[in-house]
VMD Tcl script that draws the C-alpha trace (Angstrom):
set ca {
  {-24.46 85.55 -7.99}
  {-23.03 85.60 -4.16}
  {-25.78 86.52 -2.17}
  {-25.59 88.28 1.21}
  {-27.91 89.26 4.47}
  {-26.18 92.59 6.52}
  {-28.06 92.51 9.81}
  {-28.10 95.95 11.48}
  {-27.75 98.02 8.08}
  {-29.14 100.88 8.55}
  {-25.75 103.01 9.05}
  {-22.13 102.56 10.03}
  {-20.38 99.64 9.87}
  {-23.02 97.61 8.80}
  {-23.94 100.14 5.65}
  {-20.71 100.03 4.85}
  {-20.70 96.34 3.91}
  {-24.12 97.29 2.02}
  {-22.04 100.22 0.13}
  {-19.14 97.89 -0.28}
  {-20.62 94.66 -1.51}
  {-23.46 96.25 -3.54}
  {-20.77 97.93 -5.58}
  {-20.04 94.70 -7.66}
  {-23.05 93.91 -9.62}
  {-22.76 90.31 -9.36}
  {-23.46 90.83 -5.45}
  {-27.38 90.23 -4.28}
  {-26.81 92.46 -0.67}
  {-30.63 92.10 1.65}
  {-30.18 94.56 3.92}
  {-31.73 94.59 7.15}
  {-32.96 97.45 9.83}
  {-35.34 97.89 12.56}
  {-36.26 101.34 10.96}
  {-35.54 101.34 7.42}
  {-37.65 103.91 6.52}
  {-35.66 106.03 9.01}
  {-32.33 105.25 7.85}
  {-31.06 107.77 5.04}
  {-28.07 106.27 3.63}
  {-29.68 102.91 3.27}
  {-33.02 104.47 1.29}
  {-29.88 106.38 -1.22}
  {-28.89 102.81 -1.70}
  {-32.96 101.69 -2.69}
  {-32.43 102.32 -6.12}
  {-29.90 99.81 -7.08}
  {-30.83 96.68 -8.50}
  {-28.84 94.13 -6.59}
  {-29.90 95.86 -3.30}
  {-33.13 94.57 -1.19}
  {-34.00 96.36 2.30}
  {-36.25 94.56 4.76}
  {-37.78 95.54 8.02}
  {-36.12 93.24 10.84}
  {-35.47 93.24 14.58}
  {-32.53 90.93 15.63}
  {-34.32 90.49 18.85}
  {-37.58 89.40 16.79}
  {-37.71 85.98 15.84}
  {-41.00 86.29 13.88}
  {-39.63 89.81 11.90}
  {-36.47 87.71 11.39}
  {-38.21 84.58 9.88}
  {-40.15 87.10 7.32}
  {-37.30 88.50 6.20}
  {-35.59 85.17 5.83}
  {-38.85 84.04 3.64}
  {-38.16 87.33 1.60}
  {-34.69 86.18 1.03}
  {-35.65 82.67 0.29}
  {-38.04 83.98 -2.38}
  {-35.16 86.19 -4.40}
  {-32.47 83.47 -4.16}
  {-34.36 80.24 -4.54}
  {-33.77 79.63 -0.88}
  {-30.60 79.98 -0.77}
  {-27.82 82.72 1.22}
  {-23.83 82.58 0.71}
  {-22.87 84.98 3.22}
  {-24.47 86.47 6.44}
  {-23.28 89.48 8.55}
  {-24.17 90.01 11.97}
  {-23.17 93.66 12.66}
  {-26.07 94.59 14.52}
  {-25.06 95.75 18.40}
  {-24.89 98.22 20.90}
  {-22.57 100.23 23.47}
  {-24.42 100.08 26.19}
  {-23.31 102.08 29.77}
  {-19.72 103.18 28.17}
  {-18.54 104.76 30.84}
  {-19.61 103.04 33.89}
  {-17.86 100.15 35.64}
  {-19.23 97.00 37.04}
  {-19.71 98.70 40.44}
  {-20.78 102.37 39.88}
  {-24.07 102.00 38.15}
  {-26.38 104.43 39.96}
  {-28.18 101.65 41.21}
  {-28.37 97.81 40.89}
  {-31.54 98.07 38.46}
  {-29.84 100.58 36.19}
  {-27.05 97.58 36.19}
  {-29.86 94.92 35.52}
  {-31.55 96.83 32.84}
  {-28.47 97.86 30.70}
  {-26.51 94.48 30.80}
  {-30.24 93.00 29.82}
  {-30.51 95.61 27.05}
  {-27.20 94.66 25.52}
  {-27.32 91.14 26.28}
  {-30.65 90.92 24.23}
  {-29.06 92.59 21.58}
  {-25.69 91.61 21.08}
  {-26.14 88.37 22.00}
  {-29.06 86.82 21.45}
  {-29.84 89.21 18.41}
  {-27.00 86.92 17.15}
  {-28.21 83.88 17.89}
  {-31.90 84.08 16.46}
  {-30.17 86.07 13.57}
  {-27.62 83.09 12.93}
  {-30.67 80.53 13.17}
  {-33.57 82.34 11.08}
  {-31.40 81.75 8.27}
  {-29.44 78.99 8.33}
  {-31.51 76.87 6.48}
  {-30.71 78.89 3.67}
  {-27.31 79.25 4.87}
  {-26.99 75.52 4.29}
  {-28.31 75.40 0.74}
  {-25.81 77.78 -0.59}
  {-22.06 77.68 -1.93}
  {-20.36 79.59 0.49}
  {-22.16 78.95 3.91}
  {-20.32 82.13 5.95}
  {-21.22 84.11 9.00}
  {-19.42 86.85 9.96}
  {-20.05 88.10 13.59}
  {-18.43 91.59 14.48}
  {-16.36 90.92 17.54}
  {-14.39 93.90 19.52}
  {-11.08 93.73 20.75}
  {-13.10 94.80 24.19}
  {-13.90 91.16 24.35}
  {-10.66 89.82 24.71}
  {-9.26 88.86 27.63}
  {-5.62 89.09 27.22}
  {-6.47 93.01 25.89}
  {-8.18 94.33 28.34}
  {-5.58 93.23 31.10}
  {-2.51 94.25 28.96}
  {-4.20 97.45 28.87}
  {-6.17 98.10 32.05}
  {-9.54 99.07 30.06}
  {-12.46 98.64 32.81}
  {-15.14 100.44 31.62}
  {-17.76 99.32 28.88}
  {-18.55 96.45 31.43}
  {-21.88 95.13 29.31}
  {-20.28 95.74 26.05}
  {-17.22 93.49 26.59}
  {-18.68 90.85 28.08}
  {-21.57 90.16 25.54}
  {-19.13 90.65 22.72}
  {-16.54 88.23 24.63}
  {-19.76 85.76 25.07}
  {-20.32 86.02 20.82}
  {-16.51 85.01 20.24}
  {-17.82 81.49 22.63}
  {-21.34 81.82 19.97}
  {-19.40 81.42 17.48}
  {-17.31 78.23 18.44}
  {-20.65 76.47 19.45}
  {-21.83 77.56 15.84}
  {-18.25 76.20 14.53}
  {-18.41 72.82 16.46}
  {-22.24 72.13 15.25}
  {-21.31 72.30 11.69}
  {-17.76 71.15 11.60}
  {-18.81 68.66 8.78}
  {-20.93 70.99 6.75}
  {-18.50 72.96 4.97}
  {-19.48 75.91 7.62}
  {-17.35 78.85 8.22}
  {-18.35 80.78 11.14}
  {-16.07 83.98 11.75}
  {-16.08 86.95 14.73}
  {-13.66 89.88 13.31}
  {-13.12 92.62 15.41}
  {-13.45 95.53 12.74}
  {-10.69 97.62 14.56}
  {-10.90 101.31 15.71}
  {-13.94 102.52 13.33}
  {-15.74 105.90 12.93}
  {-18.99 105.42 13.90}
  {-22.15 106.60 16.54}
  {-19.99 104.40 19.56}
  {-16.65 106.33 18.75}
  {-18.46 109.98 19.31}
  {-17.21 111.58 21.91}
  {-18.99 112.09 25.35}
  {-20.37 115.55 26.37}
  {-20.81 114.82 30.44}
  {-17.46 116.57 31.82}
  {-16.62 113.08 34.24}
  {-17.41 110.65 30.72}
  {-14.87 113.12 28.83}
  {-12.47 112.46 31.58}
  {-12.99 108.44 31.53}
  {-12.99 108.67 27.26}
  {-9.61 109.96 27.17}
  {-8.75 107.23 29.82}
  {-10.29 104.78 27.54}
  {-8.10 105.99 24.20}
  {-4.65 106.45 26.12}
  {-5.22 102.52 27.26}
  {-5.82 101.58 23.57}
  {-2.42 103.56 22.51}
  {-0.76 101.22 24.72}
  {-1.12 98.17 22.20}
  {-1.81 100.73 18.70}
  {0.70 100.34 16.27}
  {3.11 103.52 15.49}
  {2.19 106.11 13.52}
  {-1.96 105.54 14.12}
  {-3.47 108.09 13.24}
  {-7.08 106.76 14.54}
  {-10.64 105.65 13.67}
  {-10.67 104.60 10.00}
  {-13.96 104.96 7.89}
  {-16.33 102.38 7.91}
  {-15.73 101.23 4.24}
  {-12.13 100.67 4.92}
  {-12.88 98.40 7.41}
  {-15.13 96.35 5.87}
  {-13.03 96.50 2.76}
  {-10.72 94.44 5.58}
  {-12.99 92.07 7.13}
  {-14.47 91.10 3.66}
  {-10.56 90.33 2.80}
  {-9.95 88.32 5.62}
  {-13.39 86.27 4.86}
  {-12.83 85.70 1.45}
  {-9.50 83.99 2.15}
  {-10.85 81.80 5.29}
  {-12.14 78.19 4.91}
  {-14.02 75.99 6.99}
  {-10.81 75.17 8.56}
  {-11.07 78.50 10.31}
  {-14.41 78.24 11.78}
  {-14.95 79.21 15.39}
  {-11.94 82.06 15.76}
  {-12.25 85.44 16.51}
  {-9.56 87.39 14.68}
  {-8.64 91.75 13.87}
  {-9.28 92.73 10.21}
  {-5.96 91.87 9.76}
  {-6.81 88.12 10.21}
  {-4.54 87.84 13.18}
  {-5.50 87.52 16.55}
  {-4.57 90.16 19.22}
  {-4.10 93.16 16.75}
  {-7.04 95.35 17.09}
  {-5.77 98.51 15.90}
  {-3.80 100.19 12.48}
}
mol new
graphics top color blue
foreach p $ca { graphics top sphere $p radius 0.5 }
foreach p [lrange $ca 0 end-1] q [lrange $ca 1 end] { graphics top cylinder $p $q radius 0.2 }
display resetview
């Protein structure tokens, strides 16, 4: 039975690999949240057999070792996959100089940093002990097109300054991961999950942030394909990233590639 740990589960993207992979009964999905009490969709999930929901803060190491021993217990101490979707936007409409003050900078790069980053990191380590006991030994990061380079210059995007950056700094994450356990039969993956409907696609309701949204989208339509018609559901995504996992190897490990599985092409 393929078991797998969804970190940051308690809705969009990451409930949708939850939904996804819990609908094949073979599957053993632990799903993880801060709040899980608080998190609807996950507690309609509850029910099912093959589903497990812990309490866990990616920032936590001590939350995160708990929930690793919970795992442990279920699967003999063993994981096959692990997801880290957990993340936040951060200041998505400011740029690097137009905080309203340095400390409002400070505090919100901080935040995300914390989060996105090293949420990752002490995610990645709580369990890969187990990681390394299993069949599989996967770890999917969600990446963001935002944290490419070559992107973001073709298409002038400047704002979502804290966002970028810490998801560019998980695509470098992941390559340290990759190099560490080249000869483990490790297969460390960041997928950018492509233009998704979640909470960090709603809309802005300050007039100016409206103004700098729509800036935002016409700079994506630069490098969408023809004939997209916009954010996909979160199941359809992950129906894509899971896809592109399946048919990676070790050989793989350390790239950061679109739910296509090709580098560069972030939207359709």
């Amino acid at each position: 039975m393929p078991s797998y740990v969804i970190a940051g589960a308690s809705r969009g993207i990451g409930l949708g690999f939850v939904e996804h992979i819990a609908a094949t009964p073979e599957n053993t999905v632990f799903a993880l949240a801060r709040n899980p009490d608080g998190a609807k969709g996950l507690q309609a999930l509850a029910g099912k057999p093959n589903v497990h929901i812990l309490k866990a803060d990616m920032t936590d190491p001590t939350s995160l070792q708990a929930a690793a021993d919970a795992v442990a217990a279920v699967t003999g101490g063993k994981l096959d996959v692990l997801v880290n979707n957990g993340g936040i936007a951060g200041e998505s409409w400011r740029t690097l100089d137009d905080y309203a003050s340095p400390q409002a900078l400070i505090e919100d790069f901080r935040s995300v940093f914390d989060t996105n980053v090293l949420g990752g990191i002490l995610t990645t380590n709580a369990f890969l002990p187990l990681l390394r006991k299993g069949e599989r030994k996967k770890v999917l990061s969600i990446g963001s097109g935002q944290g490419d380079t070559t992107s973001i210059l073709e298409i002038g995007q400047k704002y979502s300054p804290s966002y970028a950056v810490t998801k560019s700094a998980m695509e470098m994450v992941g390559v340290k991961y990759a190099v560490k356990y080249k000869d483990e039969g490790f297969t460390f993956l960041t997928i950018c999950p492509g233009p998704v409907k979640t909470d960090m696609a709603t809309p802005p309701t300050d007039p100016e942030d409206q103004k700098r949204a729509k800036e935002v989208w016409e700079s994506f339509a630069k490098i969408a394909p023809p004939g997209w018609k916009g954010p996909m559901e979160p199941v359809e995504s992950v129906r894509k990233m899971l896809d592109v996992l399946d048919h990676t190897t070790p050989a793989d490990s350390g790239k950061f590639v679109s739910h296509k599985g090709t580098r560069g092409d972030w939207f359709g």
